[in-house]
C-alpha positions as CSV (number, residue, x, y, z in Angstrom):
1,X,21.0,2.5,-151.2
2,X,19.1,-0.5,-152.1
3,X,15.7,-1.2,-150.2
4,X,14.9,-5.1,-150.6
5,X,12.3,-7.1,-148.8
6,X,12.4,-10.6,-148.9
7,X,9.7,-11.8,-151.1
8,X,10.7,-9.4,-153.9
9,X,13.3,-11.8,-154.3
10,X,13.6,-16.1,-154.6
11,X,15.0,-17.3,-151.2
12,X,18.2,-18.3,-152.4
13,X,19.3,-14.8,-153.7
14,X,18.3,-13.5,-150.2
15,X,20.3,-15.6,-148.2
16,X,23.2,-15.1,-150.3
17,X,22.5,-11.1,-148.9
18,X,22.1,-12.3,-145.6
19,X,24.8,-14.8,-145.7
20,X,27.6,-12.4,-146.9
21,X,26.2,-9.2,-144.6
22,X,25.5,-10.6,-141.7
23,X,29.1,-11.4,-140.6
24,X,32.0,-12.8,-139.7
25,X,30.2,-15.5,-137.8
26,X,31.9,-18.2,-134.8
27,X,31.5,-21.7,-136.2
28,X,29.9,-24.7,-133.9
29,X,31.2,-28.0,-135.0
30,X,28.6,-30.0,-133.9
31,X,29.7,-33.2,-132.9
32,X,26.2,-35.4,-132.2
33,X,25.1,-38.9,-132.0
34,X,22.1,-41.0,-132.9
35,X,20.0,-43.8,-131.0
36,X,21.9,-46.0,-132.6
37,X,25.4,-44.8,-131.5
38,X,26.5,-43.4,-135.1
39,X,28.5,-40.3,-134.6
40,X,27.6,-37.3,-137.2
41,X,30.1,-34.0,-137.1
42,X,29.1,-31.0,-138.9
43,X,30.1,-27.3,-138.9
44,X,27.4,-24.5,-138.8
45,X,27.6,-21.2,-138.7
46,X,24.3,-20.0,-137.8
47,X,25.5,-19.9,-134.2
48,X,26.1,-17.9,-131.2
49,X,26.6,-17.8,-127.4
50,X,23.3,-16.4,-125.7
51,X,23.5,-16.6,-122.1
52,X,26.0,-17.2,-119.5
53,X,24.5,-17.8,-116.3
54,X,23.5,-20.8,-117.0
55,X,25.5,-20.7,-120.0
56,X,23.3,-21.2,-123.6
57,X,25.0,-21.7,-127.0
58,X,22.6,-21.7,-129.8
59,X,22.9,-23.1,-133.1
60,X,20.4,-23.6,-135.9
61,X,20.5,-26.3,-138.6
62,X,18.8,-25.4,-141.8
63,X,16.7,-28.2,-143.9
64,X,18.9,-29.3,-147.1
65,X,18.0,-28.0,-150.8
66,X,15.5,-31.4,-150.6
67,X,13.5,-29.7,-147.5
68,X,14.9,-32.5,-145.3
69,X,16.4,-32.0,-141.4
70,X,19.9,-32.0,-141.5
71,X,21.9,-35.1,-139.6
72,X,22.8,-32.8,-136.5
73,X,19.2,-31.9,-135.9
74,X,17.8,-35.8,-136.3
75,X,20.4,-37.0,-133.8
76,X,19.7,-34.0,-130.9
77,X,15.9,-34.8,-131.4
78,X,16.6,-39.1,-130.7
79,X,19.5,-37.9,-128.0
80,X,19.7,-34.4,-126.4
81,X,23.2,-34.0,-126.4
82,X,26.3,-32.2,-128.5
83,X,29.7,-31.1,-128.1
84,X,30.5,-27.8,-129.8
85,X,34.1,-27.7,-130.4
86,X,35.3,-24.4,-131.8
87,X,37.3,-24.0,-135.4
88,X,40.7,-22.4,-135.9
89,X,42.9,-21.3,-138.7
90,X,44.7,-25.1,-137.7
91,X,41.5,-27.4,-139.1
92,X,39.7,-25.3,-141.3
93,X,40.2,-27.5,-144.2
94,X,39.0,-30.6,-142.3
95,X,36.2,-28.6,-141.3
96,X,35.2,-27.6,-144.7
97,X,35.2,-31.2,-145.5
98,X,33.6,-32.6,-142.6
99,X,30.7,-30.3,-144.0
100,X,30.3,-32.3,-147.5
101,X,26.5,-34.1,-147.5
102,X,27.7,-38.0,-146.0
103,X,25.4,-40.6,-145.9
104,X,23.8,-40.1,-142.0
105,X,26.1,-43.1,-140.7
106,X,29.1,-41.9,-142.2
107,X,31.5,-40.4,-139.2
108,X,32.8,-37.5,-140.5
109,X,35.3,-37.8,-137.8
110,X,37.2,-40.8,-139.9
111,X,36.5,-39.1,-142.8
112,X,37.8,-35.3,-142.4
113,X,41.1,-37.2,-140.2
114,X,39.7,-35.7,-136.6
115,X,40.5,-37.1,-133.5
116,X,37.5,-38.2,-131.6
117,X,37.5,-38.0,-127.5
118,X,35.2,-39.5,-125.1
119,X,33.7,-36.8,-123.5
120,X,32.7,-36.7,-120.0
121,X,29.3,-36.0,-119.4
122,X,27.7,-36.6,-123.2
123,X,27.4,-39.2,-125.5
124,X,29.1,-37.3,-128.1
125,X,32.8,-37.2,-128.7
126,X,34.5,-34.3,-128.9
127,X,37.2,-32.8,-131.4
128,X,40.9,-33.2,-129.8
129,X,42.4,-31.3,-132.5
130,X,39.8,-28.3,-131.4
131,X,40.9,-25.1,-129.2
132,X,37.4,-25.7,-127.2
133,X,35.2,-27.8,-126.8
134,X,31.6,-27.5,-125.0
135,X,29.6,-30.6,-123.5
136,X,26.2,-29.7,-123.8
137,X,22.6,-30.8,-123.0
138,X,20.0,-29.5,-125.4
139,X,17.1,-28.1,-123.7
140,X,15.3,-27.2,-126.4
141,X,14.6,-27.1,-130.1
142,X,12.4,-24.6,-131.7
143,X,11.4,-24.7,-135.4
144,X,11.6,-21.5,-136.9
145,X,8.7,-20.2,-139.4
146,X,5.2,-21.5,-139.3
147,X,4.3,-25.0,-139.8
148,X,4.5,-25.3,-143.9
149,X,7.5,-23.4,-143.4
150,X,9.5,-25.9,-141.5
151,X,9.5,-28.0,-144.5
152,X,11.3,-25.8,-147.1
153,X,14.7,-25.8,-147.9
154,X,16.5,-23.6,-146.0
155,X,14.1,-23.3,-143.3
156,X,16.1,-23.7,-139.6
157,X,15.1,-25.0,-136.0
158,X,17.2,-23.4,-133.3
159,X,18.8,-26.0,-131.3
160,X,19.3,-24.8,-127.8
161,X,22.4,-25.9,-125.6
162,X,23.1,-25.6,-122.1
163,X,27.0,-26.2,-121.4
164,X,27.4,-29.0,-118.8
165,X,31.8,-29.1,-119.0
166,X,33.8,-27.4,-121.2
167,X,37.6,-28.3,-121.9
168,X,40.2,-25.5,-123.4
169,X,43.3,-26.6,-125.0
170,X,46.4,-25.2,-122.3
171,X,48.0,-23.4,-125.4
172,X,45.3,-20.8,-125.6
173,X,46.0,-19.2,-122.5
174,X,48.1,-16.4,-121.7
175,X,50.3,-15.5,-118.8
176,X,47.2,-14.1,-117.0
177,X,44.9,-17.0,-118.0
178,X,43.1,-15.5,-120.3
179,X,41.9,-16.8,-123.5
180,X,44.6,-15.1,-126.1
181,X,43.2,-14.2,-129.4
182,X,46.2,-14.7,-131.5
183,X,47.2,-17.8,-129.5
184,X,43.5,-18.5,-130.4
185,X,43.6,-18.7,-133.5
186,X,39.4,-18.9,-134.3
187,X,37.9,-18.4,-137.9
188,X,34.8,-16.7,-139.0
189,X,32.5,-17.6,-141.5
190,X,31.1,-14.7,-144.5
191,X,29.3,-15.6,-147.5
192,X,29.7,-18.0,-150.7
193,X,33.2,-19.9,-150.2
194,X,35.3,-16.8,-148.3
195,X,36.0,-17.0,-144.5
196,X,38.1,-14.5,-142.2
197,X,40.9,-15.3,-140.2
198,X,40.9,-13.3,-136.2
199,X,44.4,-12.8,-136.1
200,X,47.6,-10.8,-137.0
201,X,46.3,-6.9,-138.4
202,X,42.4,-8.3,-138.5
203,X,42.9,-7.9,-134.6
204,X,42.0,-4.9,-132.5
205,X,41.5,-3.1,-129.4
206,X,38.5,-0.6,-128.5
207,X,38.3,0.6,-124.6
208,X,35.1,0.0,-123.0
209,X,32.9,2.9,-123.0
210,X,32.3,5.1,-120.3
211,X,29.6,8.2,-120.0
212,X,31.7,10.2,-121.9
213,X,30.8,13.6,-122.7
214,X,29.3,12.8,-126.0
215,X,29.8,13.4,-129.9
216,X,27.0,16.3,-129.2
217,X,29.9,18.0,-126.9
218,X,32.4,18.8,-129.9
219,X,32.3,22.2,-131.4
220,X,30.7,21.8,-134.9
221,X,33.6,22.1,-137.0
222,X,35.0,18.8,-135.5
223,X,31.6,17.2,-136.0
224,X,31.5,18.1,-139.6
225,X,35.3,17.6,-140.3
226,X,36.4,16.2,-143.5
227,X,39.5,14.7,-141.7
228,X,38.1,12.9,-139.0
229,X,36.1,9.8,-139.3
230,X,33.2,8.3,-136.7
231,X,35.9,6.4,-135.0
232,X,37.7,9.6,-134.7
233,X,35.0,11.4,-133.3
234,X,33.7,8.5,-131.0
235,X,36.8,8.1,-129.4
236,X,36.3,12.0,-128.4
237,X,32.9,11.7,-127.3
238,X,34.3,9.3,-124.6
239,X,36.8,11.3,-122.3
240,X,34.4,12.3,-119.1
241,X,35.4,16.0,-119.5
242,X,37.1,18.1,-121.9
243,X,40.0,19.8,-120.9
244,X,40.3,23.2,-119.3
245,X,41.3,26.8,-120.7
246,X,44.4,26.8,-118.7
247,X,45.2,23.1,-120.3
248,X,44.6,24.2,-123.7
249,X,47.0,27.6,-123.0
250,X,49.6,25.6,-122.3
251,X,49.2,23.0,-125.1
252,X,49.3,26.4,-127.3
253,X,52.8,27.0,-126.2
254,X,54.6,23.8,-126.8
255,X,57.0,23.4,-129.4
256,X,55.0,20.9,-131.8
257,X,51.8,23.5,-132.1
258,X,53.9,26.9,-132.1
259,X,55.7,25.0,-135.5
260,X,51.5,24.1,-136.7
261,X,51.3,27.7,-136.2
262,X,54.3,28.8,-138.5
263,X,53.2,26.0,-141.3
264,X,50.0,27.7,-141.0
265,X,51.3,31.3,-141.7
266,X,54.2,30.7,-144.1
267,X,53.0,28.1,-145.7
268,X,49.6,29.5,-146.8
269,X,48.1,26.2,-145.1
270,X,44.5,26.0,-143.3
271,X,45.1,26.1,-139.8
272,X,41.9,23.9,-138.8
273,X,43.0,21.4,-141.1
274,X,46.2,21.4,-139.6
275,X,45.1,20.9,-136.5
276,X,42.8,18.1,-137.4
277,X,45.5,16.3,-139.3
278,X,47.5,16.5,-135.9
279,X,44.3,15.4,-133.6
280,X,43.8,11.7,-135.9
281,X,47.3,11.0,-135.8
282,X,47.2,11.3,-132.0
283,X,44.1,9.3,-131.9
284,X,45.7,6.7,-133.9
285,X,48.4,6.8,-131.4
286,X,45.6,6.4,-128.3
287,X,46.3,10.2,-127.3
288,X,42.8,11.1,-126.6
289,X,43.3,14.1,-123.8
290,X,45.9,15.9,-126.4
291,X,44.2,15.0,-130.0
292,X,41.1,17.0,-127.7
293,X,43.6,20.3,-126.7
294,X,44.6,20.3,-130.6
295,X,41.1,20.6,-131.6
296,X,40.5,23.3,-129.0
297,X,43.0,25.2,-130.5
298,X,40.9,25.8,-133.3
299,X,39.3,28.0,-131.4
């Protein structure tokens, strides 16, 4: 393993770590206007949501590679609003340009082909093409780093939102009204040019934990198995009780573990290994209660 602290290297080699590890991350395209009325929009990834009640989105604009405050940041500070309109697999080629250094009055709106929407209760337009968009007020901005360090390239100031109205395209939605993932559609932002599309097989479900019993609770030899992986063994740790002698008796006798059994014996195979074989493809299947009476068969 590599042990790196960040003045043994230049800044830009560190970010590029911190950029490409830290990661997938949502994209806020800011949409933000000066005194003046010119529109800037800009994506940045440096972004999160960080409270809901009231509900805060953060976002941090880092100086350019001249030590100057991006366009975003000079607006917010002459007028403390933005809308934050979320990025899908749909514009994420507009969004990439929309990014390019413009002069400050340029509206990156004309020039990356977005539609631009009054919003409501900001001075900011939002994106129509967007799957979200948040009116926001900003509350706050904090410079990050001490105060020679606010002038380097690179260095950020945390711009801090409070969402006023939010507007979510009806297509989104599912039958329940709630916010489908693959109807979705959202992109995530990893280091030097590569992003990552949430959808299809990059998609996933994990339960909610519970108090479950524990990876401490399985017998060592699941612990320490070569077959199993963490997920394996946290999906065991979370059933609330393992199952009793007269459940694992009976698992013994059904057809599928009498013919482990007979592998085992004729077929000079390892038993445990058999048996833990048997317990991840149950897992994979979401059979939690019988990949645990497998393993206690081991017994």
């Amino acid at each position: 393993m590599k042990t790196i602290a960040p003045q043994d290297l230049d800044v830009q080699s560190f970010y590029r770590l911190l950029n490409s590890s830290i990661a997938p991350r949502p994209i806020a395209f800011a949409s933000t206007i000066s005194k003046e009325g010119h529109v800037n929009l800009s994506p940045y990834s440096f972004f999160n949501l960080f409270g809901f009640n009231p509900p805060i989105l953060v976002f941090s604009p880092s100086r350019n590679r001249h030590g100057e405050k991006k366009h975003a940041l000079l607006n917010v500070e002459e007028v403390p609003e933005v809308t934050i309109n979320l990025v899908n697999h749909a514009m994420v080629e507009q969004m990439s340009l929309a990014s390019a250094e413009f002069d400050r009055h340029v509206n990156e709106f004309e020039k990356a082909g977005f539609t631009a929407v009054a919003s409501e209760r900001v001075r900011p337009p939002r994106v129509a093409e967007a799957p979200v968009a948040y009116e926001c007020l900003v509350r706050q901005t904090l410079p990050l780093g001490d105060g020679s360090a606010t002038l380097r390239p690179g260095a950020g100031t945390l711009v801090i939102c409070e969402v006023v109205l939010a507007h979510f395209q009806d297509e989104i939605f599912d039958e329940k009204s709630r916010i489908d993932p693959h109807k979705i559609d959202l992109v995530g932002r990893l280091g030097a040019d590569w992003y990552v599309r949430a959808n299809d097989a990059a998609l996933f479900e994990v339960a909610r934990p519970q108090m479950g019993v524990g990876v401490d609770a399985l017998p060592a030899s699941v612990r320490n198995s070569n077959i199993l992986t963490g997920n394996d063994l946290g999906k065991l740790g979370s059933v609330l009780a393992l199952p009793t002698p007269n459940a694992v008796a009976s698992h013994a006798q059904t057809d599928g573990m009498k013919a482990l059994a007979e592998e085992a014996r004729f077929g000079c195979q390892y038993l445990p290994d058999l048996l833990h074989h048997r317990a991840k493809q149950l897992l994979a299947e979401g059979k939690v209660e019988e990949a645990w009476l497998t393993l206690l068969l081991e017994k």
